[in-house]
N, C-alpha and C positions, 0 to 999 in steps of 0.2 A: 504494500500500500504506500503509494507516495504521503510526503510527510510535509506541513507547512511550509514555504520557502519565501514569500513574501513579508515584510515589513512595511511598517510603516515610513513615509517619505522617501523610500527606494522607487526613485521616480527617472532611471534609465534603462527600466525595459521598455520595451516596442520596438515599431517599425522606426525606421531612419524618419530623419528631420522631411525629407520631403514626401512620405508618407502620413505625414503626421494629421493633415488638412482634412483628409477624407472621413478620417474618424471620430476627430476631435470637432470639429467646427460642424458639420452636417449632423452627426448623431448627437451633438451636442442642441443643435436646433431643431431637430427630431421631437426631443424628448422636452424644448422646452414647449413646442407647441402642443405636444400631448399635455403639457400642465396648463398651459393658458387655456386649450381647449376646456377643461374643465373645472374652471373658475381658482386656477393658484397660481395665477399670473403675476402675483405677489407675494411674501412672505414675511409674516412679522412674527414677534414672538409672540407665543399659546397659540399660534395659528395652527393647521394639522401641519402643512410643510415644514416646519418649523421646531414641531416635536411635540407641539402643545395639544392638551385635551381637548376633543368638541365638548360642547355641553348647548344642553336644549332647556329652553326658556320654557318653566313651571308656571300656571297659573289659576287661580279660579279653582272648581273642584278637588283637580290635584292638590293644591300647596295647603287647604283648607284641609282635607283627608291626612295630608303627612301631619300635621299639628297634633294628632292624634293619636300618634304611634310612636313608640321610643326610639328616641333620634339615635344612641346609639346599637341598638338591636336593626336598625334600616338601613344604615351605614354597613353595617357586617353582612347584610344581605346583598346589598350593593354589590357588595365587595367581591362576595362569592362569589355571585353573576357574573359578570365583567370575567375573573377569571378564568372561566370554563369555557375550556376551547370551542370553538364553533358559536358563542356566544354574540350579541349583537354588540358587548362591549368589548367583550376579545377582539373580534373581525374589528372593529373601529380603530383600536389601537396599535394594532397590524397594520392596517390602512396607513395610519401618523407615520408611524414606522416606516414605512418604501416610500412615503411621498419626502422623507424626510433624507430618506439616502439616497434617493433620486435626484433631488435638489445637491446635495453634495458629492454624487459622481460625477454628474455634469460639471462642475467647477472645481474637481481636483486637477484636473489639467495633466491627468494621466495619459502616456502615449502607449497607444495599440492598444485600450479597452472601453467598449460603451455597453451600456445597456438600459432600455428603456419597456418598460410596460407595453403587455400586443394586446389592440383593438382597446378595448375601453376597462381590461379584467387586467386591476393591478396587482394581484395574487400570479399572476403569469408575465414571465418577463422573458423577453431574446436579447442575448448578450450576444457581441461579438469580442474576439479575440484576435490579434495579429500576432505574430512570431516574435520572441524579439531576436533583436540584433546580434547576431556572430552565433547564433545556432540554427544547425537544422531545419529549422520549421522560420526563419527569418522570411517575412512579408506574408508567409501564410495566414489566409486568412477565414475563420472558422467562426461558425453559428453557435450558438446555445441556448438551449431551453430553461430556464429556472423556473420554479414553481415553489410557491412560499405555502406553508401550511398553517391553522390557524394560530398552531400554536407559538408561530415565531414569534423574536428570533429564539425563543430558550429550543427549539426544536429545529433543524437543519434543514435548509430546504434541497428541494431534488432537482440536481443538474444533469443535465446530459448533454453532451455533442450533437446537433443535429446537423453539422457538415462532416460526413463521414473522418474517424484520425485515425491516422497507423500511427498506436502508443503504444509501448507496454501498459501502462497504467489505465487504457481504457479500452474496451471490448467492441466488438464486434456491431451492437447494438447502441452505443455512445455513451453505454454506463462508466463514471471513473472512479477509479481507485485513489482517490483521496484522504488522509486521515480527520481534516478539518471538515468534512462534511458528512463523515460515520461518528467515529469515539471521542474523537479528541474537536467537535461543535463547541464550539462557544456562545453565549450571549452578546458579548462583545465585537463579533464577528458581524462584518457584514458584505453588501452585496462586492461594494468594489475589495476586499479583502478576498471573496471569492476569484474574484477574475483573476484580477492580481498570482495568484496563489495555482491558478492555474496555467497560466500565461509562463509563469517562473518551471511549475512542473514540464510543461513543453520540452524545455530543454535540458533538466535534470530530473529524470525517472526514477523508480525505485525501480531497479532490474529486479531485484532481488525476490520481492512479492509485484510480478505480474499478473496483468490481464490478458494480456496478448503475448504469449510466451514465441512467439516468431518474432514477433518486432523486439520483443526485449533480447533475443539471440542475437538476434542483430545488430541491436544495437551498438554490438561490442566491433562491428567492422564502420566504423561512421562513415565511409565512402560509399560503400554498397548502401548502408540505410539511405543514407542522402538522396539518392539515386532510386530509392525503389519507394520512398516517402513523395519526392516532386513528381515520378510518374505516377502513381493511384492521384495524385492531390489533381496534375494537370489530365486525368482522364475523368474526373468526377467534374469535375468544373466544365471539361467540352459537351458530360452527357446534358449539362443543364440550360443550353447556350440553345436559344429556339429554333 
């Protein structure tokens, strides 16, 4: 199982300087029209982008009924609610959650990773990835699928490759072998720490616990891999070409 390789402000992986435009400035204005689209064309603080709670204005019947009940025995109900997964206050603050690391992927200014929310379902996110520089898989450039569950982040969400990779570390089907996103999940983990982290994996595998036990043989010859990595990469890309 590949094992975390990413850090914080290790900000020279990706493609080269003049690859940088395609990914950073268009995915970057991608993903901020996806937000203006639906009304977080700004962000202040307690906003949801921003981190902060919604809350809905009480009145009339309701505020008169709670006056009646013990404030705190309501509060412990609250409480409980909210945090059970699949909840209407779990799902909300999941919601705060990705609109808030959406907002700050866009403006880490990282080279060779974007990811933004597909169609209108921000529980489902396409990433991409580029290669970075002096390995391998340098300008490749690869899809992903994320899908966040309710109970994030304390619960991992599920990635997959959806542009075919010859990795050791990931299969046939675009499942990968990661440790941060099986055992070793954080809370503090997020989406661009994901990318990140696999973007670093691209170029240093765990041979040792493979997926792809051909590509990890192989890997031990880096001319042949190189070689038989850009041919699958550039015949997957011609079958997609109209």
């Amino acid at each position: 199982m590949g094992s975390l390789r990413a850090r914080e402000g290790r900000r020279d992986l990706g493609s080269p300087q003049g690859r940088r435009a395609p990914i950073g400035r268009i995915e970057r204005e991608r993903g901020a029209d996806w937000l203006a689209g639906r009304g977080f064309a700004t962000f202040k603080p307690g906003s949801p982008a921003s981190g902060g709670q919604e809350s809905e204005a009480t009145d009339g019947p309701a505020m008169a009924s709670s006056q009646n009940t013990d404030p705190g025995a309501s509060a412990a109900r609250v409480s409980r609610k909210a945090a059970e997964p699949g909840s209407s206050g779990a799902r909300g603050s999941v919601r705060s959650r990705l609109q808030q690391e959406l907002v700050a992927l866009m403006m880490s200014g990282d080279k060779g990773i974007s990811a933004f929310p597909e169609s209108d379902n921000l529980f489902k996110w396409i990433g991409t990835i580029i290669g970075a520089a002096g390995t391998v898989y340098e300008d490749l450039r690869y899809k992903l699928a994320l899908e966040f569950p309710s109970g994030y982040p304390y619960n991992a969400p599920t990635v997959k490759f959806l542009t075919p990779c010859y990795h050791p570390n990931v299969d046939l089907q675009g499942n990968i072998c990661l440790d941060i996103l099986k055992d070793k999940w954080s809370a503090l983990y997020d989406v661009r720490t994901i990318l990140l982290s696999i973007q670093s994996l691209l170029g240093e595998p765990n041979i040792e616990s493979p997926l792809n036990t051909d590509a990890a043989e192989l890997w031990k010859n880096q001319a042949a891999y190189r070689k038989h990595l850009h041919e699958s990469y550039a015949k997957h890309m011609k079958s997609q070409d109209p």
